[in-house]
PDB file with one MODEL, atoms N, CA, C and O in Angstrom:
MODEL        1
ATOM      1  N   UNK A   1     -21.815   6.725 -11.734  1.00  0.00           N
ATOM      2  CA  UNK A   1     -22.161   7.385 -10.489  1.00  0.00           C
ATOM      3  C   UNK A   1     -20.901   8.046  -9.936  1.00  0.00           C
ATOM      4  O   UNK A   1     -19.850   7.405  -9.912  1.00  0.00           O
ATOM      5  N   UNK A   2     -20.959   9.256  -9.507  1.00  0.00           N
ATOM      6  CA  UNK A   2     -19.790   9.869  -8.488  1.00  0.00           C
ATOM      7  C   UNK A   2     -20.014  10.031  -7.672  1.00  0.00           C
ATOM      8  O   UNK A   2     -21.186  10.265  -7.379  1.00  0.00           O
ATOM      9  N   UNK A   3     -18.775  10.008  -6.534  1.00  0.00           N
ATOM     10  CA  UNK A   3     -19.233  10.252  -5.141  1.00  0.00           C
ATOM     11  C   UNK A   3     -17.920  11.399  -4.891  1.00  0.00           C
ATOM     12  O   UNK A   3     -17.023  11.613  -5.706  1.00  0.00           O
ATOM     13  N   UNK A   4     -18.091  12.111  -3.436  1.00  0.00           N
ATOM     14  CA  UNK A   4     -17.427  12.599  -3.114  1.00  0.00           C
ATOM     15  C   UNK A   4     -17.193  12.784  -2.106  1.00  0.00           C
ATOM     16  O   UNK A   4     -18.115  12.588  -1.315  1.00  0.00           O
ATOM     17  N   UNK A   5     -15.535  13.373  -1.405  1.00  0.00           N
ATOM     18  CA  UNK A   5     -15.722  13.581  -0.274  1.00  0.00           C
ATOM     19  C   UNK A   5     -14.120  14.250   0.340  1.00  0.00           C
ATOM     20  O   UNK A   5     -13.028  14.293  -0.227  1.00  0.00           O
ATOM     21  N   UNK A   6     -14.445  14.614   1.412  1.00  0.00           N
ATOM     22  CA  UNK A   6     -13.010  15.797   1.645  1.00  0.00           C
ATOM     23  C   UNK A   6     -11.838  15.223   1.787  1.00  0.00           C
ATOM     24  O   UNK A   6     -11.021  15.903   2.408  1.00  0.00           O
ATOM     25  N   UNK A   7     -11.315  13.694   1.237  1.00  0.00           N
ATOM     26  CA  UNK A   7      -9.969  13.463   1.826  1.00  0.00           C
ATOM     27  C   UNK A   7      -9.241  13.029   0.223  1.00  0.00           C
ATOM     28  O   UNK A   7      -8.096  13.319  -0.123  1.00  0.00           O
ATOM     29  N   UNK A   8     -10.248  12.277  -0.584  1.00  0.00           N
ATOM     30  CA  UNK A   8     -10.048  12.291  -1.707  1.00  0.00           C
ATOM     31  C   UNK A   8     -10.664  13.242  -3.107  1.00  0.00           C
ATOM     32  O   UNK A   8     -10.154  13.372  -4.219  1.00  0.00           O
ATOM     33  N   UNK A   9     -11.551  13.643  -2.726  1.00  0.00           N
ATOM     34  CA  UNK A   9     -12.185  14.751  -3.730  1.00  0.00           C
ATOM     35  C   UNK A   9     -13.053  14.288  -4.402  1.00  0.00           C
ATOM     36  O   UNK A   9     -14.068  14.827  -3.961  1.00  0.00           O
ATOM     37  N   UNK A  10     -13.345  13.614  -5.217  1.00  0.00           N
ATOM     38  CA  UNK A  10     -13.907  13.081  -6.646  1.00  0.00           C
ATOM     39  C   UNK A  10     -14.071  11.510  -7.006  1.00  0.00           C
ATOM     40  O   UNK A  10     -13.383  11.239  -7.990  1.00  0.00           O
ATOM     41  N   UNK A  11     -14.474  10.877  -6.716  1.00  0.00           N
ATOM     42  CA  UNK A  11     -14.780   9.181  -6.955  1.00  0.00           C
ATOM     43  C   UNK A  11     -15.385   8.872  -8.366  1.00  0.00           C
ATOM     44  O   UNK A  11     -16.612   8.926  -8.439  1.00  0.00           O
ATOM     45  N   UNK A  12     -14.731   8.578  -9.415  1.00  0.00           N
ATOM     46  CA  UNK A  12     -15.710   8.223 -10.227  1.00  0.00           C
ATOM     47  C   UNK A  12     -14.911   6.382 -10.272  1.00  0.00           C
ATOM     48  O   UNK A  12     -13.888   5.703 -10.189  1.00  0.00           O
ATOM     49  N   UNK A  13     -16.804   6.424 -10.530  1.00  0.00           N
ATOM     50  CA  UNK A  13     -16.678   4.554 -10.333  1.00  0.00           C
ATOM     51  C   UNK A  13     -16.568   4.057 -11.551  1.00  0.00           C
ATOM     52  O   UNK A  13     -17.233   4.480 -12.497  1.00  0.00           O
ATOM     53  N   UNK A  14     -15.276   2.629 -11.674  1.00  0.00           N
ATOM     54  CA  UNK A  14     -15.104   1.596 -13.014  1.00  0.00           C
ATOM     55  C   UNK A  14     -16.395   1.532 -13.518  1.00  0.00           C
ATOM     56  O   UNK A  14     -17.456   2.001 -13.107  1.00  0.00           O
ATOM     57  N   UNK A  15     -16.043   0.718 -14.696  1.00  0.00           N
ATOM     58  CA  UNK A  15     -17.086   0.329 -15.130  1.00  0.00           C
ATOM     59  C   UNK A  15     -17.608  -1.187 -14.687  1.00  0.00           C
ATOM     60  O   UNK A  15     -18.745  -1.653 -14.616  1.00  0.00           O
ATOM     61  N   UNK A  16     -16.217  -1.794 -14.403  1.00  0.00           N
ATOM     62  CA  UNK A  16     -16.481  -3.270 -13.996  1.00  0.00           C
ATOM     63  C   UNK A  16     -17.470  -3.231 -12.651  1.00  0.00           C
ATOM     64  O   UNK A  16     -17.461  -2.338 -11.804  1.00  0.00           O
ATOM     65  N   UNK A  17     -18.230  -4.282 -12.658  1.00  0.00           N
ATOM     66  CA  UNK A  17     -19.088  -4.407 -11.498  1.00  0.00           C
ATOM     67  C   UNK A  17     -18.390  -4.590 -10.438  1.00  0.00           C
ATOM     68  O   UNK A  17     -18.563  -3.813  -9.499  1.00  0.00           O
ATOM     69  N   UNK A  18     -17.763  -5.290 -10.364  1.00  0.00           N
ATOM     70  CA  UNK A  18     -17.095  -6.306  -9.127  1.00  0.00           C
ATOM     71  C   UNK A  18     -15.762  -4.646  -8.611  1.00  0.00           C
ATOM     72  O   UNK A  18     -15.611  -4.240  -7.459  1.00  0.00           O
ATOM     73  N   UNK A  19     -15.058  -4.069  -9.852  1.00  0.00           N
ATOM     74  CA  UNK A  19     -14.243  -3.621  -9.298  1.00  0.00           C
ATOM     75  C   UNK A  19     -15.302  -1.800  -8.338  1.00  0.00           C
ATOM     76  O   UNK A  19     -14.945  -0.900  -7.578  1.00  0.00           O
ATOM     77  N   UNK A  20     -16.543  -2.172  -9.007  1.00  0.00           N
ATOM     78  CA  UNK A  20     -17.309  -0.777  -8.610  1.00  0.00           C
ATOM     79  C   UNK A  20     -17.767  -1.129  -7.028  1.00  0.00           C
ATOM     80  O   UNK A  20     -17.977  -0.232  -6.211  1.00  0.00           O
ATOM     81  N   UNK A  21     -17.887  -2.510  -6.721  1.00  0.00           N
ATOM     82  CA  UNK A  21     -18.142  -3.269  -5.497  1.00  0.00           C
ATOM     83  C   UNK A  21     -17.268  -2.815  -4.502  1.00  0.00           C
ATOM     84  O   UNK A  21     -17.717  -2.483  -3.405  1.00  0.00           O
ATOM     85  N   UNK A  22     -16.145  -2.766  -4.741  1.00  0.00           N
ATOM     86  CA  UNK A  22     -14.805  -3.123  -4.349  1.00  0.00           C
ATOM     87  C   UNK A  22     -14.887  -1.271  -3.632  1.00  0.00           C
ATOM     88  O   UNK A  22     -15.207  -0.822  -2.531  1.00  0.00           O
ATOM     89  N   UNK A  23     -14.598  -0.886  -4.427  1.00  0.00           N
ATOM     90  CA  UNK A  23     -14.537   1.194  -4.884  1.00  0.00           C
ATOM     91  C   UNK A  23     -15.647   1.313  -3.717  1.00  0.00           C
ATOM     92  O   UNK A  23     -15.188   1.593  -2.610  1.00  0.00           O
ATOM     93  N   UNK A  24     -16.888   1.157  -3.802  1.00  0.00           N
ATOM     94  CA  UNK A  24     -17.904   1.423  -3.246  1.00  0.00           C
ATOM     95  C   UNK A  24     -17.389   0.897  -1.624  1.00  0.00           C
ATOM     96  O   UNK A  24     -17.001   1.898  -1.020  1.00  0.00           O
ATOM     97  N   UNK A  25     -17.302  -0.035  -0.982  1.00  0.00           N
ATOM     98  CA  UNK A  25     -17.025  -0.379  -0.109  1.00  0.00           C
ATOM     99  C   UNK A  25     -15.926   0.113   0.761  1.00  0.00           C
ATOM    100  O   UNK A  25     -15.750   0.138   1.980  1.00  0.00           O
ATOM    101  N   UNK A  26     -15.142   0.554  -0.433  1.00  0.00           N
ATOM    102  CA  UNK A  26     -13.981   1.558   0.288  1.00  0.00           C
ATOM    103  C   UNK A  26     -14.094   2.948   0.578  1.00  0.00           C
ATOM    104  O   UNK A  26     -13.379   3.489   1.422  1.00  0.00           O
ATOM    105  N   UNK A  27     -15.176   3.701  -0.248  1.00  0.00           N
ATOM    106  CA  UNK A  27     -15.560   5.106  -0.240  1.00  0.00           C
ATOM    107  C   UNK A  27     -16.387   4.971   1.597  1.00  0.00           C
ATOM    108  O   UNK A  27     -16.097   5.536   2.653  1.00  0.00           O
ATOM    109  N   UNK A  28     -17.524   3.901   1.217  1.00  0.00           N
ATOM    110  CA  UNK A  28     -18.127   3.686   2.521  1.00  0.00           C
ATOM    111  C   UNK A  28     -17.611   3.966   4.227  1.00  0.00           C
ATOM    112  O   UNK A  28     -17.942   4.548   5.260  1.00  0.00           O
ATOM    113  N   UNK A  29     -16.379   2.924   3.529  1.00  0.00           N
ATOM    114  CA  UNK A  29     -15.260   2.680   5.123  1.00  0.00           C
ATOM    115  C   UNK A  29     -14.970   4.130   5.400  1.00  0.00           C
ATOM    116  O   UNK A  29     -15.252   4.777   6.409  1.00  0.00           O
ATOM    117  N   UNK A  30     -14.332   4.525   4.273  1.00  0.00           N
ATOM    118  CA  UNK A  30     -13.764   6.165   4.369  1.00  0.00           C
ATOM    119  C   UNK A  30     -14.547   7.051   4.786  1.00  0.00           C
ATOM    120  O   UNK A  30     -13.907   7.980   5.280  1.00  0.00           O
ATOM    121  N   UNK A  31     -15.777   7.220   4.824  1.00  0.00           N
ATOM    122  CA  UNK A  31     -17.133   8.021   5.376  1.00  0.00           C
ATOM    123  C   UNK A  31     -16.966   7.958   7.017  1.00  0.00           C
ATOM    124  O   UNK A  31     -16.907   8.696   8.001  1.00  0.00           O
ATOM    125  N   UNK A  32     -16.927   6.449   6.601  1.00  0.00           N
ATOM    126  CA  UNK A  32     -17.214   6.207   8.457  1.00  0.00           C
ATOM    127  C   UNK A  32     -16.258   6.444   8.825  1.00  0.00           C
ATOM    128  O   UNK A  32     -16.469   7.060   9.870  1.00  0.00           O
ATOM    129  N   UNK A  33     -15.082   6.360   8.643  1.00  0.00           N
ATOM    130  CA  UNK A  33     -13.920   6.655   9.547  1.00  0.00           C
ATOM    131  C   UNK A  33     -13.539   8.167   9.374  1.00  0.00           C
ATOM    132  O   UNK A  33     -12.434   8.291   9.903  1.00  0.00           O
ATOM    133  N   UNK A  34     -13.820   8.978   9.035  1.00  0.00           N
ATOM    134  CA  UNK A  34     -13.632  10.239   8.668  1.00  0.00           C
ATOM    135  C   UNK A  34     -14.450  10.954   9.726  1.00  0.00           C
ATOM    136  O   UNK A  34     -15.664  10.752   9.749  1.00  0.00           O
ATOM    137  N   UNK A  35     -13.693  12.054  10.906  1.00  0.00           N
ATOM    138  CA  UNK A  35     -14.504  12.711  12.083  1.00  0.00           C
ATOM    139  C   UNK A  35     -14.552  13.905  11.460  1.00  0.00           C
ATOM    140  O   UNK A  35     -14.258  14.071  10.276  1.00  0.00           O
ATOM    141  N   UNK A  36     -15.004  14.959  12.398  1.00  0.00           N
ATOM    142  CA  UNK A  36     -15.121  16.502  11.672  1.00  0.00           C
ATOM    143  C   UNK A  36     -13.953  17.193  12.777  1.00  0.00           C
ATOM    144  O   UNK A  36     -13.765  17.323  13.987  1.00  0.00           O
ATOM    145  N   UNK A  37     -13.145  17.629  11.073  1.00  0.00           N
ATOM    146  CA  UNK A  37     -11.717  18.283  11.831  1.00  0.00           C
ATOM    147  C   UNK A  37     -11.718  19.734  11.197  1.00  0.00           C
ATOM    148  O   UNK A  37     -12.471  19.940  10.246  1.00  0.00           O
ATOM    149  N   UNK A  38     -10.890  20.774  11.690  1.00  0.00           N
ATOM    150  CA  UNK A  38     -10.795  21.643  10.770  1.00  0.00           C
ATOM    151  C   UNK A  38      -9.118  21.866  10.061  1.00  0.00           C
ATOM    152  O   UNK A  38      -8.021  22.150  10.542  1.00  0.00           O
ATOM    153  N   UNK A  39      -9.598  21.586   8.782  1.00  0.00           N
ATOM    154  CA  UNK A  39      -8.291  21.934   7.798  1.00  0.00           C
ATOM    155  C   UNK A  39      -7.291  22.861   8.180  1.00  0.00           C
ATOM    156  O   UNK A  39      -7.517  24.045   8.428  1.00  0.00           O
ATOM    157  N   UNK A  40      -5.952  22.195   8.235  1.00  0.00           N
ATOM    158  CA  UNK A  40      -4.932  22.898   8.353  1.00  0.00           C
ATOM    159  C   UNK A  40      -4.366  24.141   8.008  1.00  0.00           C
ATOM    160  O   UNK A  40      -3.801  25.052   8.614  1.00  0.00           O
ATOM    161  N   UNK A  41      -4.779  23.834   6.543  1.00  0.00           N
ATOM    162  CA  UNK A  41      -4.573  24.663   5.605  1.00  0.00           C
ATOM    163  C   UNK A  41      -5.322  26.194   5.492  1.00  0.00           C
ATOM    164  O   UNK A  41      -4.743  27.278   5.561  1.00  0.00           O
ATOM    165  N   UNK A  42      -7.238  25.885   5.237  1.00  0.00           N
ATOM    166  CA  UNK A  42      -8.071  26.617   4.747  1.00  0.00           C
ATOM    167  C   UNK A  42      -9.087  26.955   6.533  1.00  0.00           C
ATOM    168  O   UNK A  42      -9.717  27.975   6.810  1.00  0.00           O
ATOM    169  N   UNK A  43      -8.973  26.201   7.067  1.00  0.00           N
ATOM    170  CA  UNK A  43      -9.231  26.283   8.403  1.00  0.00           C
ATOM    171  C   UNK A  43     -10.985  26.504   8.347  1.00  0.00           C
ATOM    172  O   UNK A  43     -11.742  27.213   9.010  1.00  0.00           O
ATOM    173  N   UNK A  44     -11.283  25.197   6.832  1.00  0.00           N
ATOM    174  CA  UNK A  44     -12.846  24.859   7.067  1.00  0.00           C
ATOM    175  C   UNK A  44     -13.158  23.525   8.067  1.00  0.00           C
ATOM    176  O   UNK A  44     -12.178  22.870   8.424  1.00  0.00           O
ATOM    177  N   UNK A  45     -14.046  23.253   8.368  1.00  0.00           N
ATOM    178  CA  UNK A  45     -14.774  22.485   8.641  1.00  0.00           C
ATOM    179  C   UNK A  45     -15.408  21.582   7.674  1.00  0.00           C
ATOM    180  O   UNK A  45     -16.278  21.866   6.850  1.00  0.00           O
ATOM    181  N   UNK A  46     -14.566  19.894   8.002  1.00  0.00           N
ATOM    182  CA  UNK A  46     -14.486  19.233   6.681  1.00  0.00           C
ATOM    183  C   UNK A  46     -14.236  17.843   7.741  1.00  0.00           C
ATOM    184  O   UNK A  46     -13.673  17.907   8.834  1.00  0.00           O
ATOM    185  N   UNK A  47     -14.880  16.434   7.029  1.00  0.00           N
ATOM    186  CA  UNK A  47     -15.018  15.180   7.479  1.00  0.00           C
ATOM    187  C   UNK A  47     -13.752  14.725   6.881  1.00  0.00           C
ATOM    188  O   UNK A  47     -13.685  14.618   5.656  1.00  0.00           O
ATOM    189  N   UNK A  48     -12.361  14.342   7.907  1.00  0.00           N
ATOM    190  CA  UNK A  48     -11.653  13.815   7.538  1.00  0.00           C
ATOM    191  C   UNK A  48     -11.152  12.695   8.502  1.00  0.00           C
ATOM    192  O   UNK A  48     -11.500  12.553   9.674  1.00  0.00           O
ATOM    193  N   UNK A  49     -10.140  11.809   7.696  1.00  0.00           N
ATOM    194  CA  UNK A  49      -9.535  10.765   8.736  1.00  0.00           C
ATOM    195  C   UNK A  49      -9.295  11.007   9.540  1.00  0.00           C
ATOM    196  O   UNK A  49      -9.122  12.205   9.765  1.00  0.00           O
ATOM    197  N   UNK A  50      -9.103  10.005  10.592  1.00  0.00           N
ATOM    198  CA  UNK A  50      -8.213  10.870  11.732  1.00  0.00           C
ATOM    199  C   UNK A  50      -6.838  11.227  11.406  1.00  0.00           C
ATOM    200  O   UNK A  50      -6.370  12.352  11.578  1.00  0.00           O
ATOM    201  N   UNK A  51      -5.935   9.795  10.722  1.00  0.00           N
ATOM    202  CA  UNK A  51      -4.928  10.583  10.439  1.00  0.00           C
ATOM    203  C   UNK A  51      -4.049  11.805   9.163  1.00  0.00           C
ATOM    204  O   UNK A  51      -2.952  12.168   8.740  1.00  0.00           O
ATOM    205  N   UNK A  52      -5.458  11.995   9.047  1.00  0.00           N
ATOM    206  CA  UNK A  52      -5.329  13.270   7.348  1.00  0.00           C
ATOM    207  C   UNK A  52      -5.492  14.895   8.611  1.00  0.00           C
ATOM    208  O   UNK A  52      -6.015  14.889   9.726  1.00  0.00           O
ATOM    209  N   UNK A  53      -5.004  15.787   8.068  1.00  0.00           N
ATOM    210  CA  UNK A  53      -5.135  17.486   8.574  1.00  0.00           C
ATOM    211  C   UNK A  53      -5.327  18.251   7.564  1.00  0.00           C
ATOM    212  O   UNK A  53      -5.114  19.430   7.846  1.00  0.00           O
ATOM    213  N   UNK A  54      -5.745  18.012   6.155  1.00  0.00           N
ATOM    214  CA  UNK A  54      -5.214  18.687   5.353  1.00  0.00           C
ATOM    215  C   UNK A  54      -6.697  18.533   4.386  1.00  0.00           C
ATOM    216  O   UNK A  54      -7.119  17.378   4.330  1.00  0.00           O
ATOM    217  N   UNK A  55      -7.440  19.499   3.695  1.00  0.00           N
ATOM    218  CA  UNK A  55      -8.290  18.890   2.924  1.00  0.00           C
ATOM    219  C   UNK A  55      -8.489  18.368   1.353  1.00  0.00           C
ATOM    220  O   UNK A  55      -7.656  19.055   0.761  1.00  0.00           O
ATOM    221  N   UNK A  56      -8.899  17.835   0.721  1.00  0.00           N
ATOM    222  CA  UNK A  56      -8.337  17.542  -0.596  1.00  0.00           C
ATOM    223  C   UNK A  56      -8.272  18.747  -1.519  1.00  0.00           C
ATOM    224  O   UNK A  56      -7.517  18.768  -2.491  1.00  0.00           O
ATOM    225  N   UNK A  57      -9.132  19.817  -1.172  1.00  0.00           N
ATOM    226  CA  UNK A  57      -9.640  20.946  -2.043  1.00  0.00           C
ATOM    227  C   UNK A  57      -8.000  21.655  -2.031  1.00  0.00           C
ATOM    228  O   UNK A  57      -7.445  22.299  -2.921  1.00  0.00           O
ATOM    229  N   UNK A  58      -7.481  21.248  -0.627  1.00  0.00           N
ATOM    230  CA  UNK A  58      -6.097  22.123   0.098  1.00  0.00           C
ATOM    231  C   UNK A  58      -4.905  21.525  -1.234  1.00  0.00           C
ATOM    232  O   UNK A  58      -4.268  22.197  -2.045  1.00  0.00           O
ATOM    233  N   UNK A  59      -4.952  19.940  -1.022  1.00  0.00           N
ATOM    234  CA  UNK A  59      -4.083  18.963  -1.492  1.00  0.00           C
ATOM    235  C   UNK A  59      -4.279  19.360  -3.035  1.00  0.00           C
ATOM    236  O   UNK A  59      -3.238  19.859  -3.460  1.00  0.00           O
ATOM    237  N   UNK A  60      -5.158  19.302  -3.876  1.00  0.00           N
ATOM    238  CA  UNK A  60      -5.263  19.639  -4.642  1.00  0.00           C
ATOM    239  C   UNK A  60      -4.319  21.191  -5.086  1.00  0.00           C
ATOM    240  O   UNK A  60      -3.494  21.135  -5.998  1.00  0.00           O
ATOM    241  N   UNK A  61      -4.559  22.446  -4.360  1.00  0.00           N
ATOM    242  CA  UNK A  61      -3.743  23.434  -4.654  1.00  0.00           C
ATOM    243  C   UNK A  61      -2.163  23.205  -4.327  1.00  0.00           C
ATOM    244  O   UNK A  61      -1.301  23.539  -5.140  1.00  0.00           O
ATOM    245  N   UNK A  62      -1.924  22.750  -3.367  1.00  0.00           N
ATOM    246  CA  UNK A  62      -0.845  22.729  -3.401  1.00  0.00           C
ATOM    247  C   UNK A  62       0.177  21.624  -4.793  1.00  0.00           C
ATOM    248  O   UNK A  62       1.298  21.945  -5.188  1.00  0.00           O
ATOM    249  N   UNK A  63      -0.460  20.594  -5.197  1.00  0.00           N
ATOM    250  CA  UNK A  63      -0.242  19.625  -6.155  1.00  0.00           C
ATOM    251  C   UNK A  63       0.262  20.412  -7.379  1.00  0.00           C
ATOM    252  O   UNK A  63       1.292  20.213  -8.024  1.00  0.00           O
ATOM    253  N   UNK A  64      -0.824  21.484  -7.584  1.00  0.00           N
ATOM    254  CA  UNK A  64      -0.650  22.210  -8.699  1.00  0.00           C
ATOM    255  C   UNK A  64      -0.118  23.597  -8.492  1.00  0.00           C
ATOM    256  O   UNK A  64      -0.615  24.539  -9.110  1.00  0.00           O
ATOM    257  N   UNK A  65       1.227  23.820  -7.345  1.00  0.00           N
ATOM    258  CA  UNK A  65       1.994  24.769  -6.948  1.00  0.00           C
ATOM    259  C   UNK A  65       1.399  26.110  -6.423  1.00  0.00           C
ATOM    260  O   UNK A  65       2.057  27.128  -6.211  1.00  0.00           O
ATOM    261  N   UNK A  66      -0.058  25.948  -6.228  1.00  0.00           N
ATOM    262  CA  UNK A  66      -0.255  26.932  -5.259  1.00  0.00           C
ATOM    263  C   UNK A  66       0.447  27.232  -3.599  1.00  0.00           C
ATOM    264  O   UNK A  66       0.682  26.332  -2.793  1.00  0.00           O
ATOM    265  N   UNK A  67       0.620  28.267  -3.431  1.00  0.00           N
ATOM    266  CA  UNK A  67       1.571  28.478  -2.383  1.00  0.00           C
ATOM    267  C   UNK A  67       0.759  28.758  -1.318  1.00  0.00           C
ATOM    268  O   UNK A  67      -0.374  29.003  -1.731  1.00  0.00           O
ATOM    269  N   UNK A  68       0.868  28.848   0.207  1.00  0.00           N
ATOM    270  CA  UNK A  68      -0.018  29.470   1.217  1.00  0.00           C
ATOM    271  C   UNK A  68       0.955  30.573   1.635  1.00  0.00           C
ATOM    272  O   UNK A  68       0.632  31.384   2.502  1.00  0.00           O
TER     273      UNK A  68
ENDMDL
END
């Protein structure tokens, strides 16, 4: 199963049960605690932490030396 979402990008879940328990429960928390901010960067409208500004799609380009 994958999940997704704007602060980390891409969730793919272990295979272990217990550690997919674990994963799952943390994606969850991260949902809920995530308000609607707009990206620093791309200046979308995107569910992030409170203390994140930046979106993963953003984090992602810059990782791989895209410039703004």
């Amino acid at each position: 199963m994958k999940y997704y979402d704007d602060n980390y990008g891409g969730w793919d879940m272990p295979e272990n049960v217990e550690e997919q328990h674990e994963m799952r429960k943390f994606y969850h928390k991260v949902k809920y605690e995530s308000v609607w901010k707009v990206c620093s960067l791309c200046d979308q409208k995107v569910k992030l932490r409170p203390e994140y500004d930046k979106c993963n799609s953003c984090m992602d380009r810059l990782e791989s030396g895209h410039q703004w």
